[in-house]
PARO-75232 format. One record per residue: residue in one letter; x, y, z of N, C-alpha, C in turn. Coordinates in steps of 0.001 Angstrom, whole numbers, plus 524288, in hexadecimal, padded with zeros to 5 digits. Layout:
N
AXYZXYZXYZ/...
***
This chain:
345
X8F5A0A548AC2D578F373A5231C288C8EE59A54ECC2739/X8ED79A55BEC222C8E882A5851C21328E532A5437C2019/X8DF82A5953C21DD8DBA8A568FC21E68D8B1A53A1C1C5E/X8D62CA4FE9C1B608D33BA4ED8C176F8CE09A547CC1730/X8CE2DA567EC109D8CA82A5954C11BB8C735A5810C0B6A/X8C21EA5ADDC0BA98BF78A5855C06818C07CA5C96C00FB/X8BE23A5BF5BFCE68BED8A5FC2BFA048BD18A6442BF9D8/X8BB8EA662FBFDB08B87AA6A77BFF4E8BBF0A6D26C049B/X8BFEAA6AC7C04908C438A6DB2C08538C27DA6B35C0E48/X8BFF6A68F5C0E538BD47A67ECC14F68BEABA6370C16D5/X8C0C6A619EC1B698C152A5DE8C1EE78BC7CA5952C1C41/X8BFD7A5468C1B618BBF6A517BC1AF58B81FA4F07C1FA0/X8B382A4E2CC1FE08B0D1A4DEFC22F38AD2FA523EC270D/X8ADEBA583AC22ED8AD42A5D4FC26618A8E3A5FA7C21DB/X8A4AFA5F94C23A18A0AFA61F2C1FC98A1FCA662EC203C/X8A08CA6967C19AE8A211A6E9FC16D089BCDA7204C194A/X89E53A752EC1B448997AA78DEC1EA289703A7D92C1A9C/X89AD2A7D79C18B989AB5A81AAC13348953FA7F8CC1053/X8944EA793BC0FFB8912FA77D8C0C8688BC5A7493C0FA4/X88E08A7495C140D88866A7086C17E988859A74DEC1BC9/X88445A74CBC1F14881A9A75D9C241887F7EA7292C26F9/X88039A7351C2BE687D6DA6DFAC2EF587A58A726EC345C/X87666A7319C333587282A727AC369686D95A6F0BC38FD/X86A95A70BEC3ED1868CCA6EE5C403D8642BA6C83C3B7F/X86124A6840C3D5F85D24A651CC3A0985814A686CC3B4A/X85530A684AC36A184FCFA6BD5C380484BA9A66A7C3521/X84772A6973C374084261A6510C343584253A64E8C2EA3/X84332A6A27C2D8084349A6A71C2704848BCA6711C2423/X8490EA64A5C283F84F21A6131C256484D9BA5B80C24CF/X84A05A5982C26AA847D6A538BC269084782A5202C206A/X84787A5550C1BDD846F5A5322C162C84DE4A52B6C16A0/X84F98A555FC1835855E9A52EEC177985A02A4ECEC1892/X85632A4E82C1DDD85728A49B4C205B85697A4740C1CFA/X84FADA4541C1C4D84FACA4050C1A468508BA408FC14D6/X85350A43BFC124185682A42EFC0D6585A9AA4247C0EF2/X85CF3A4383C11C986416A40C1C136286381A3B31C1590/X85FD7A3919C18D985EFAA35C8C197E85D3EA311FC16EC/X85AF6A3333C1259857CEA2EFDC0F0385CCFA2F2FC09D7/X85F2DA3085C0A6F86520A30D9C057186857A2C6CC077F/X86887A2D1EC0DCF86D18A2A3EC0FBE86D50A23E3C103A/X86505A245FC12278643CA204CC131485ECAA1EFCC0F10/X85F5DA1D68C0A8685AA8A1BA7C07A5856BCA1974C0762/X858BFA14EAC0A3A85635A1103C0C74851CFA1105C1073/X852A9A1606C119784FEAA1544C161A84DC4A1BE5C1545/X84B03A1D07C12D684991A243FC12C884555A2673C1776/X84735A29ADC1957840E2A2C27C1C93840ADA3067C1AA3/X83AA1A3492C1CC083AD5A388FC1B0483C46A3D65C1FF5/X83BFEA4176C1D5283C15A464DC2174835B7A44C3C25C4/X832BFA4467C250A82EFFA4482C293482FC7A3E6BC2C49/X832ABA3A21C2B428340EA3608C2DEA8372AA38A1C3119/X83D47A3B60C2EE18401DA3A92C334B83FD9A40BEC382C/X83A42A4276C36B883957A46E9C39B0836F5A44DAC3DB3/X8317DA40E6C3C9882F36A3E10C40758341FA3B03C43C1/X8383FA377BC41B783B8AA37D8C452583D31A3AB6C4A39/X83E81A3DE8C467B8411BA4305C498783EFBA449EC4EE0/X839F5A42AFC4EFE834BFA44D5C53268369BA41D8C587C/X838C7A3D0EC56E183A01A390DC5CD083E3AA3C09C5EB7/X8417BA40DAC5D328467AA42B4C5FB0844C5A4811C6211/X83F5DA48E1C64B283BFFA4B84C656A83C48A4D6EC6CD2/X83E54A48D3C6F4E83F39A468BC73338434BA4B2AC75E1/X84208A4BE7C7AA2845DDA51D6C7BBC84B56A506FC7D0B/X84B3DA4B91C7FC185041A4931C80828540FA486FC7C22/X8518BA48FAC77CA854CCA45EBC72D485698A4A48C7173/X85C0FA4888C6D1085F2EA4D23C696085F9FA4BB0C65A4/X85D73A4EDCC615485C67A4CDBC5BB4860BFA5229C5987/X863F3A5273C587186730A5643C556686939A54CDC4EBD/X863A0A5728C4C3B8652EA57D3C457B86817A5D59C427E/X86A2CA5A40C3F2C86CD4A5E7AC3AF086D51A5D74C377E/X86D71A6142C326186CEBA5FA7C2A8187265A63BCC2B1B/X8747FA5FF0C27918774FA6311C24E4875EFA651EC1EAA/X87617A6C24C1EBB87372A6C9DC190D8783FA6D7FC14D5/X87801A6CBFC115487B10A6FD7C0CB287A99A7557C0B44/X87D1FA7843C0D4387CAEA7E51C0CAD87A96A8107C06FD/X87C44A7DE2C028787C8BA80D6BFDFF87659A7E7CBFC9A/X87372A7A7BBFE6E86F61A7979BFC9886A15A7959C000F/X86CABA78C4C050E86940A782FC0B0C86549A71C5C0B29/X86848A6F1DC094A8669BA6990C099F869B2A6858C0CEA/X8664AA637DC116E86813A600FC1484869C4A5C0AC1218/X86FA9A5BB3C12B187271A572AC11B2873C7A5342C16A6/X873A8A55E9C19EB874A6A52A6C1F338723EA5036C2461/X87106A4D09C279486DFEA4EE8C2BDF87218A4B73C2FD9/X871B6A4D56C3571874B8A4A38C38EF870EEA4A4DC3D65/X86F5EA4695C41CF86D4CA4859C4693871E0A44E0C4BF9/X86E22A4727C50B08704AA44DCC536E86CF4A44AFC579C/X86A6DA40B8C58E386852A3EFFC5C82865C3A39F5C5F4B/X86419A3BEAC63CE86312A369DC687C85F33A335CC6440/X85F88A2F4BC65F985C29A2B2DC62E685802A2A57C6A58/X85330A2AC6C66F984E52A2BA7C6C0184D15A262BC6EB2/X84DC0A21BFC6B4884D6BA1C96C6D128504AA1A37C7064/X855FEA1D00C70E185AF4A1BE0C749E85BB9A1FE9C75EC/X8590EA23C3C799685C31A282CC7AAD860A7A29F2C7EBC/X864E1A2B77C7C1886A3EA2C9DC811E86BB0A31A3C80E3/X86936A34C3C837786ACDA3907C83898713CA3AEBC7FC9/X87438A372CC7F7387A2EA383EC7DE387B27A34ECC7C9C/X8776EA339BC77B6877A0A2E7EC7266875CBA2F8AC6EA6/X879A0A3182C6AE8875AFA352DC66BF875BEA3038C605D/X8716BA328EC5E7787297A2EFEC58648757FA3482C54C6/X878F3A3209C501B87A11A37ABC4DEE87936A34AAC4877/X87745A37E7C44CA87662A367DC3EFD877A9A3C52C3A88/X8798CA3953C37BC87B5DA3D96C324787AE0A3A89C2F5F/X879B3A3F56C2BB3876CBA3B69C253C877DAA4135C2269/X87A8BA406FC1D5287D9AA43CBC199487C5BA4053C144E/X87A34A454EC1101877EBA4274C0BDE87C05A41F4C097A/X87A78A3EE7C05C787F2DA3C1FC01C488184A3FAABFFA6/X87F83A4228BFC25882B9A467FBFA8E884F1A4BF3BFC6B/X8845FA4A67C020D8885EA4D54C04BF88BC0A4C22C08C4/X88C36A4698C08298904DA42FEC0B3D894C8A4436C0B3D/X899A2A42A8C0DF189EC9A4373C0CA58A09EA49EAC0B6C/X89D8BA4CFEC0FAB89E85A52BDC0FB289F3DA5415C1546/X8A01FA5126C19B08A156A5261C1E8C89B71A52F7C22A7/X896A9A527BC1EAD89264A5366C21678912AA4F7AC275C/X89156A4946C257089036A4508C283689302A4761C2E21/X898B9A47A6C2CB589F1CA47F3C314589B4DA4CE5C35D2/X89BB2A5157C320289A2AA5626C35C589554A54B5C39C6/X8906FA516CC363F88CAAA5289C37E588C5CA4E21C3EA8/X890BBA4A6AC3BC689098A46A1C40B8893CCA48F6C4574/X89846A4DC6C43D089ACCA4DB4C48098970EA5355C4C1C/X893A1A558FC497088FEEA56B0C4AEF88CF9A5568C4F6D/X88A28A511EC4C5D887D5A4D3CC506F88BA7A4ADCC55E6/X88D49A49B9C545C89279A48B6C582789268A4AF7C5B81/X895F4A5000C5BAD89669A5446C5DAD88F76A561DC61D7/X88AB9A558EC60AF888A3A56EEC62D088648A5236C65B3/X887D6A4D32C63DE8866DA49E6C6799889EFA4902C6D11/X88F9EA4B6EC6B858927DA4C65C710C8904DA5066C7378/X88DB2A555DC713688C53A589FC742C886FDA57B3C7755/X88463A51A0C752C88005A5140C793E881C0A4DBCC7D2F/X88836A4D80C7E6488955A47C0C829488949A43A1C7FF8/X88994A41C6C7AFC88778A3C95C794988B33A389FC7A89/X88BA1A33C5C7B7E88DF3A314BC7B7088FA7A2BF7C76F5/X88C1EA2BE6C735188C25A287EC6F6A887A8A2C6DC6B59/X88AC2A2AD4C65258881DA2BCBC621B88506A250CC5E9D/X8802EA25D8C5C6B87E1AA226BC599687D44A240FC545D/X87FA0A209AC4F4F87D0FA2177C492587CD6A1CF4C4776/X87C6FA1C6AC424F87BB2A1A03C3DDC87E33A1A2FC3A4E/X87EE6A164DC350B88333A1664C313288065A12C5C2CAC/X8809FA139CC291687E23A10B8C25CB8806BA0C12C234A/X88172A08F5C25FA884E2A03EFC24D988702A040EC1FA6/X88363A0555C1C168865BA036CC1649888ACA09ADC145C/X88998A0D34C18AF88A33A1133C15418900AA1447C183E/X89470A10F3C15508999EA1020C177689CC0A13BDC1854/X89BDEA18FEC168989DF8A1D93C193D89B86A204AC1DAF/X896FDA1F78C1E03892F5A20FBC2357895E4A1C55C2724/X896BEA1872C26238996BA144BC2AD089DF3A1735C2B30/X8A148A1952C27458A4AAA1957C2B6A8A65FA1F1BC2CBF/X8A29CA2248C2BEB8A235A260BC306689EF4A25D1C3497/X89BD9A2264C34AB898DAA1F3DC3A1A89D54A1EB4C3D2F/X8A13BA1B30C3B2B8A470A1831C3EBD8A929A1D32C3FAE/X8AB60A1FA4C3BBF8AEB4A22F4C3D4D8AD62A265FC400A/X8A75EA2969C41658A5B3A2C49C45798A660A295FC498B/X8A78BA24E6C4B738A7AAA223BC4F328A2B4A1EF4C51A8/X89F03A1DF1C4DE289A9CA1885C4F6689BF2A1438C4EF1/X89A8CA10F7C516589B2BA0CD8C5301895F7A0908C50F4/X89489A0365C505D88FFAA01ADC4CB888EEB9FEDDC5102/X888AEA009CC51968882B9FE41C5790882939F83BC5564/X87F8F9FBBAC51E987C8B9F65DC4E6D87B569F989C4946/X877E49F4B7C46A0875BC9F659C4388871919F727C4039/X86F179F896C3D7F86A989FBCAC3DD98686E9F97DC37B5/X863E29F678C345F8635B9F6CCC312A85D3C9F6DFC2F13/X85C2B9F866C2B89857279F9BFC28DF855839F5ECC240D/X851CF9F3A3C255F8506A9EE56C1F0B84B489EF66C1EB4/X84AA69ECB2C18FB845D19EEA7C15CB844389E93FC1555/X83F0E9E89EC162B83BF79E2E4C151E839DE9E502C0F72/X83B879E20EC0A5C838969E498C0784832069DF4FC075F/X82E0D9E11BC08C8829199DEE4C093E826609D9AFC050C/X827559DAE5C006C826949D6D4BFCB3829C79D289BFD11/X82E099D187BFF9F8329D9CE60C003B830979CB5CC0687/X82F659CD0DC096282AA79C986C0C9382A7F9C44FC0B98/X82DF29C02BC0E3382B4A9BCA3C0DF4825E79B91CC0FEA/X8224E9B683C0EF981DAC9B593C10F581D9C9B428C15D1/X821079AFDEC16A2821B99AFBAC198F823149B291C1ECC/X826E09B77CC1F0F8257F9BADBC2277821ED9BCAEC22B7/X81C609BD68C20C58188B9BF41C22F8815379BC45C25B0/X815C69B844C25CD811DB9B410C28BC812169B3B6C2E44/X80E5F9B36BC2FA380DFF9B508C3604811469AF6CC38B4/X815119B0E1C3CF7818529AC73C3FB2814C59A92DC4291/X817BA9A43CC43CB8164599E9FC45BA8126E9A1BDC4A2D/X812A19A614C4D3B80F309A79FC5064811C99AACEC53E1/X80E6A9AE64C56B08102E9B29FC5900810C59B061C5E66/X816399B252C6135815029AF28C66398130E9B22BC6AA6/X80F449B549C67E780D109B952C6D278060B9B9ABC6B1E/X8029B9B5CCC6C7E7FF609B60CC6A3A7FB139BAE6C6CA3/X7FCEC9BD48C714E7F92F9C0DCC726E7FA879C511C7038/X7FD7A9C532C6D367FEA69CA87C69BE7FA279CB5DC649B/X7F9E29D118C66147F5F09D338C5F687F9879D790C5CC2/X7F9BC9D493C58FD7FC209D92AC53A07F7F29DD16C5258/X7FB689E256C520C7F8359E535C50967FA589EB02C4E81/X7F9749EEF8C4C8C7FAD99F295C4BF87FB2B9F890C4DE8/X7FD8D9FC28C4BE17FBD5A00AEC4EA17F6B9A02B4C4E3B/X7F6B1A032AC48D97F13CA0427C477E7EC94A00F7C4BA1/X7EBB39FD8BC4BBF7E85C9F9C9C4CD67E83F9FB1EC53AA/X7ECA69FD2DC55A97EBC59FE76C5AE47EB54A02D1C5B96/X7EBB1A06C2C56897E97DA0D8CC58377ED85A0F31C5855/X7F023A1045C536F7F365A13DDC51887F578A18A6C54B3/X7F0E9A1AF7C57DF7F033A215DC589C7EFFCA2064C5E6E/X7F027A1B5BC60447ED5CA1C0DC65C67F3C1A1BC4C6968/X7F3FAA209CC6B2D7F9FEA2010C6F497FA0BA1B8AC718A/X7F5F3A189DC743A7F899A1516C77FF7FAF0A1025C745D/X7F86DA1078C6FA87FB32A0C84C6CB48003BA0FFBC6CC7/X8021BA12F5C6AC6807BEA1523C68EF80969A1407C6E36/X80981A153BC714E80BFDA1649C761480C9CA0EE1C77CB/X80984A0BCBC771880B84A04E2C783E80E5AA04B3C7458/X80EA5A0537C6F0D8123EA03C3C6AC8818D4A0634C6BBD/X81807A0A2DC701481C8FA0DFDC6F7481F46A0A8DC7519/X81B1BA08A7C775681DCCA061DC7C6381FD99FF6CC7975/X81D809FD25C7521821C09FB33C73948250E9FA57C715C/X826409FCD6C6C9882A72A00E3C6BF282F00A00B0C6FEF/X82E03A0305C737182EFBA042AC756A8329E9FEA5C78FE/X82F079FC97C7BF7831829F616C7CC8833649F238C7A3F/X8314C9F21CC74F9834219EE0BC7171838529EFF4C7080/X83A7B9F507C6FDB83F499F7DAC6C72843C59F74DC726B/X842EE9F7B6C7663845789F6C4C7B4684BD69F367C77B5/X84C379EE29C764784F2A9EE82C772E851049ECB9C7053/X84F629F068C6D3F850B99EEA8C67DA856A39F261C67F8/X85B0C9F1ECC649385FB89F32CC637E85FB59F82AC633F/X8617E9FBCEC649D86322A0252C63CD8684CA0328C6514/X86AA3A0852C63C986E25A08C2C65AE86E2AA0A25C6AA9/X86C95A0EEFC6D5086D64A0D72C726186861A0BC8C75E2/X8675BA0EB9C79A5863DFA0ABAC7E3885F31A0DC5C7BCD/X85A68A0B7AC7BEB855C5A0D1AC7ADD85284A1133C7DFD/X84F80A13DBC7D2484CFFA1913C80A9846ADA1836C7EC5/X84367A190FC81E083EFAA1939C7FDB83D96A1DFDC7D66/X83A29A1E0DC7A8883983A24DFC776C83348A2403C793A/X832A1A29D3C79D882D46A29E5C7B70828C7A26FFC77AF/X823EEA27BFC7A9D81FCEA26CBC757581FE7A2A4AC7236/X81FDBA2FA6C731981EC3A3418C6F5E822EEA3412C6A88/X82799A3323C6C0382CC0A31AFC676C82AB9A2D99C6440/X82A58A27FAC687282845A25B9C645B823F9A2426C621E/X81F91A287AC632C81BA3A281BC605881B16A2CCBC5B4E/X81F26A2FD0C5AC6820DFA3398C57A182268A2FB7C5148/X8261AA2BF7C52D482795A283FC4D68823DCA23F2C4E26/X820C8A21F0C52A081DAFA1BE9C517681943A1CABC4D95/X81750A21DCC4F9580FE5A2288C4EEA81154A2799C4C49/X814B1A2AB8C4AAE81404A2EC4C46B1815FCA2FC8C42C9/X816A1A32A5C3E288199EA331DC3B528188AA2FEFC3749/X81D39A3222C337081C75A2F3BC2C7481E54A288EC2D86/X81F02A27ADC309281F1DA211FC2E7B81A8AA1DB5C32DB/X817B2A20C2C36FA815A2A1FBBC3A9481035A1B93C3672/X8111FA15D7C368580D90A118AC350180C93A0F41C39D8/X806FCA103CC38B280359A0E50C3EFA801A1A085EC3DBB/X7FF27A0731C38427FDF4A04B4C34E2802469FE75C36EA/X807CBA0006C37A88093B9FBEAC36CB80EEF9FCCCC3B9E/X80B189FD4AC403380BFC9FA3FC45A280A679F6FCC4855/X80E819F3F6C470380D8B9EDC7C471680DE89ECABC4F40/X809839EA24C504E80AF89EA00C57DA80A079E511C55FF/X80BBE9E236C5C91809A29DD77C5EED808189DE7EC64AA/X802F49DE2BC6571800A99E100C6B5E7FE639DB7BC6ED2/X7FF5D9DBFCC73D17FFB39D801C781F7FB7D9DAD3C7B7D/X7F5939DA21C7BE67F29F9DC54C7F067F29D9E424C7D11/X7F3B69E602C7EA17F4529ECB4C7F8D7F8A69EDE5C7D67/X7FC619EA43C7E0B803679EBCEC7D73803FD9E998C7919/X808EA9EC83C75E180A159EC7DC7105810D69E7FAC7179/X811B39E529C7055815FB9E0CDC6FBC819ED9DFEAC6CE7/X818E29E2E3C679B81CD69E362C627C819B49E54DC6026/X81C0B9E7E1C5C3D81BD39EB73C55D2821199EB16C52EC/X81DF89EC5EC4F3A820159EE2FC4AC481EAB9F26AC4783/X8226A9F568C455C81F509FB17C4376822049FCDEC3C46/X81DF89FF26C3A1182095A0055C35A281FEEA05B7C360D/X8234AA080CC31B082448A0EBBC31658224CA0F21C2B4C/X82065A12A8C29748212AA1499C2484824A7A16C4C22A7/X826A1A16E2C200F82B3BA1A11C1C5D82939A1DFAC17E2/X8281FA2368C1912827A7A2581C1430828EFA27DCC11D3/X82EE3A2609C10958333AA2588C0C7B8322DA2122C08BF/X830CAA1CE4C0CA08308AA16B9C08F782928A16BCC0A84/X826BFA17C0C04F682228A1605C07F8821C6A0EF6C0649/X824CCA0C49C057082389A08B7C03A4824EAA0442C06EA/X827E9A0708C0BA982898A045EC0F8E82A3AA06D6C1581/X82939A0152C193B82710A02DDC1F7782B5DA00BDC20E8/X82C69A0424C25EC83169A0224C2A5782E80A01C8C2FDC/X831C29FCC5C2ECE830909F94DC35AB833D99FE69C38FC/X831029FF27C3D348326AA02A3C4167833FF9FEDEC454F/X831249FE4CC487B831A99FBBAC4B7C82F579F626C4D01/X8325B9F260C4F4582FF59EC38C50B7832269EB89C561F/X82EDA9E95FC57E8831179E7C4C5F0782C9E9E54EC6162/X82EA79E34DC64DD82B139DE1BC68ED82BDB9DF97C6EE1/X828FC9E161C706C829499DEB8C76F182E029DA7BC78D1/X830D49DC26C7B648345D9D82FC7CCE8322A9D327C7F77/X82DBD9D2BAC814F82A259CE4BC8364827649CAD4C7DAA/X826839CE24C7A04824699CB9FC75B2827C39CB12C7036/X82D4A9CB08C712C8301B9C9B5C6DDF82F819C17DC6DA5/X832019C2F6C67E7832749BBD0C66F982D799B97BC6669/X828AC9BC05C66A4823399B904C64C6820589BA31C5D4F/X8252E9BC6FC5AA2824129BE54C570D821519C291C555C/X8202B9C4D2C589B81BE89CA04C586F820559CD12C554D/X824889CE8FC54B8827E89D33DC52058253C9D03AC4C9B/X829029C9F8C4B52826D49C951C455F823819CB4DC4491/X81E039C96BC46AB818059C9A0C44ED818709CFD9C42CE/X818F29D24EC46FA818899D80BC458181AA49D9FFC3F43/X820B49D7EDC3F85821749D683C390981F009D6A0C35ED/X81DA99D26CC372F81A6C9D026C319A817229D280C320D/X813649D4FEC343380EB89D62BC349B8101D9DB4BC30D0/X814039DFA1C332C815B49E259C31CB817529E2B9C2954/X819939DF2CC295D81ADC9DD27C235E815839DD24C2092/X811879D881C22A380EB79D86BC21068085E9DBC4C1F81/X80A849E159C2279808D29E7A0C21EE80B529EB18C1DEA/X8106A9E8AEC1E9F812B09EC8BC19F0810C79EA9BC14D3/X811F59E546C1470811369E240C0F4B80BA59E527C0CDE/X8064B9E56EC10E28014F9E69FC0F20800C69EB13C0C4A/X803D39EFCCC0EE58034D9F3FFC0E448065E9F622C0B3B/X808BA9F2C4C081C80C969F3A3C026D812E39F693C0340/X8147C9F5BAC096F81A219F852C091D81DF79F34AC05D2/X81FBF9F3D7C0323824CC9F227C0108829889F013C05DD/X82ABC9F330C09B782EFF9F3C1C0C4F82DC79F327C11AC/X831269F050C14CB831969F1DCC1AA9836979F20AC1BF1/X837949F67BC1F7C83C3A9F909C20CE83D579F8D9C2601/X841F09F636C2977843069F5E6C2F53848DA9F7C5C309F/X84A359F99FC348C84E5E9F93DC3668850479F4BFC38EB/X854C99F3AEC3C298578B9EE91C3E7D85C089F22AC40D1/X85BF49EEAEC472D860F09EEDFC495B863C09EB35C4898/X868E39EBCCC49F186A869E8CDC484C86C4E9E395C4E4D/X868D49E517C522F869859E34EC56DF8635A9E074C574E/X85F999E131C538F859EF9DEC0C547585A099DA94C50AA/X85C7C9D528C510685D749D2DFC4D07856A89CEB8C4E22/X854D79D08AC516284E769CCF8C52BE84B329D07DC4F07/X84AE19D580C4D54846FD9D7C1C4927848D79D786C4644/X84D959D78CC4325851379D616C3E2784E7B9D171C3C50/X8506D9CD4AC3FC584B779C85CC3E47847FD9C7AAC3B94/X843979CA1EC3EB783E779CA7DC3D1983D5C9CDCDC36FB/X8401C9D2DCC3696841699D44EC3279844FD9D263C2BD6/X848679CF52C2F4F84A799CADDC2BCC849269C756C2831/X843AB9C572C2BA0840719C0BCC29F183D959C332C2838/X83B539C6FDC27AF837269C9DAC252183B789CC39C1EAA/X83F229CCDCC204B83FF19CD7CC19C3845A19D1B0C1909/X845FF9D531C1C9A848CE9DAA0C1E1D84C599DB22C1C02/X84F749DE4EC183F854CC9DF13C17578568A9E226C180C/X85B899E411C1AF685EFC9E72CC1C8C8604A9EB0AC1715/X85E769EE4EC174185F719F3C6C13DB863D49F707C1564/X8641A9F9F3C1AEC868489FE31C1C6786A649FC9CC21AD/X86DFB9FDAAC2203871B29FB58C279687242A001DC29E1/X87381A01B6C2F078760BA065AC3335878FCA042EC3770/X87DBEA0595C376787F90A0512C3B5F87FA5A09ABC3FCB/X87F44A06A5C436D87D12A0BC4C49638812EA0B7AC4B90/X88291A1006C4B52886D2A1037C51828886CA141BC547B/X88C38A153DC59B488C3FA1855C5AF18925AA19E5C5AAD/X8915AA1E9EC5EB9896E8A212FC5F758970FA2391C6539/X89B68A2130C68F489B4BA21E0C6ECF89EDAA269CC6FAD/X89E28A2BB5C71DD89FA4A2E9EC73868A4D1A2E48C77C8/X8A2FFA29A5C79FF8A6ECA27F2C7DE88A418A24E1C8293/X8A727A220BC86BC8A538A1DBEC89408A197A2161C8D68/X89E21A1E2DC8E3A89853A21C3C90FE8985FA1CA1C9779/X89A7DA1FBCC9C2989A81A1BE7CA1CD89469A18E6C9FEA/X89522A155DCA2C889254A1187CA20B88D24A1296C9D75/X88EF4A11E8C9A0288A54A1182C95C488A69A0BC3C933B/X88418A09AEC9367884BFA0637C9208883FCA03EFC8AFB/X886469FF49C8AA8885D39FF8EC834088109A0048C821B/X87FA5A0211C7E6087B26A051CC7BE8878709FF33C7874/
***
């Protein structure tokens, strides 16, 4: 039986080589990125110097970061990008993440197929045993080549916008009372922005609160230097509005905002977490609100968070503060085959 082929004589699903190239990723390719990226996903735009500072945490010698653009020959524009690599927060030597992103108007040309079986292909060649991606829930032909590559939906992943004027008063009012009264709120700023040993306690909790929040697989610590590369540097690095709760010397919970400067009109919650000893005394809310009630001053319009879909205790807190679900992802993987005693991820 013959094959399905397109109007261009070619196997469907087999990019035309005649008209693309796919080489390695260079620095001078970060404006392409984040134009393929900011097409796909609107909602959410970064720029080339965001996702370069990124780029800096895959710095790590252990790690494998493998990028590639695919260009259009007749014009030498990046239409494509694919990577493949360890995620630094869970690291498994032979657990790779793989991502492709193909601009709109060059979809449905075999680019996505090639570039994944690509990835593929070189994630068997590092031993891997499971692959990890993403799928954009509402975007129904990406599902179901998610699923026909063979992923599986392990959770899910979503992003909401508090828009700030919509605030009710009531959420800002400080709760019936904090149940940790030797705690002092305070900020980064206010404890010395610049001074390592602050970075270095903030990174140790970080570090402990995130222990046992939802990921896909088992958690890894990343050094200080990684993560003082995205905490304390870079285009979204707001010192201004790190929110702590400190117990004597030691730091107990935060909350953190990012700048966006794509959106200057609005801040994304980074990160929130508690001490597993100082959960349940309200210190995450407080931080909240405290948090809200910084943005409100300083004229952002917007606050922007992610959600697992396994942390239904910060969903909450975000809930009641106002949050609406904007973009969905489904995460999942793909098992190479059964691994002797490995345990579920």
């Amino acid at each position: 039986m013959q094959g399905l082929t397109s109007a261009r004589g070619l196997p469907i699903g087999v990019m035309d080589l005649s008209r693309y190239a796919v080489r390695p990723f260079r620095d001078g390719d970060y404006e392409a990125r984040s134009r393929i990226g900011n097409q796909l996903e609107p909602e959410f735009p970064t720029t080339a110097e965001e996702l370069r500072q990124w780029d800096r945490m895959y710095l790590a010698p252990q790690l494998v970061k493998l990028d590639f653009i695919v260009e259009e020959r007749a014009s030498g524009r990046g239409v494509a990008y694919a990577s493949l690599h360890h995620m630094p927060s869970m690291f498994n030597p032979r657990r790779f993440w793989a991502e492709v992103q193909v601009e709109p108007g060059h979809q449905h040309q075999g680019i996505g197929l090639a570039l994944y079986k690509q990835l593929e292909g070189l994630a068997l060649g590092h031993q891997a045993e499971l692959l990890w991606a993403g799928a954009r829930a509402d975007d129904e032909r990406g599902v179901r080549f998610f699923e026909r590559a063979g992923f599986s939906v392990r959770r899910r992943t979503w992003m909401s916008r508090l828009a700030l004027d919509t605030v009710r008063p009531d959420a800002l009012r400080p709760g019936p009372g904090i149940r940790a009264p030797e705690v002092t709120f305070t900020t980064l700023v206010e404890e010395g922005a610049d001074r390592r040993d602050v970075q270095e306690r903030i990174h140790r909790l970080d570090t402990e609160a995130s222990r046992d929040s939802p990921r896909m697989g088992r958690m890894t610590e990343i050094s200080f230097e990684q993560y003082a590369e995205l905490a304390f540097r870079g285009p979204r690095y707001f010192p201004e509005a790190v929110f702590l709760a400190r117990v004597d010397h030691d730091y107990v919970a935060m909350t953190t905002f990012e700048r966006l400067p794509a959106e200057p009109d609005t801040v994304l919650v980074g990160f929130t977490g508690t001490l597993p000893a100082y959960r349940g005394r309200g210190l995450a809310s407080e931080l909240k609100r405290r948090a809200v009630e910084f943005a409100r001053a300083r004229g952002y319009r917007y606050m922007r968070t992610f959600n697992d879909s396994e942390n239904p205790r910060i969903w909450a807190i975000n809930e009641k503060l106002g949050f609406a679900v904007q973009l969905v992802w489904l995460n999942g993987e793909k098992r190479f085959g059964p691994t002797p005693g490995d345990a579920p991820t």
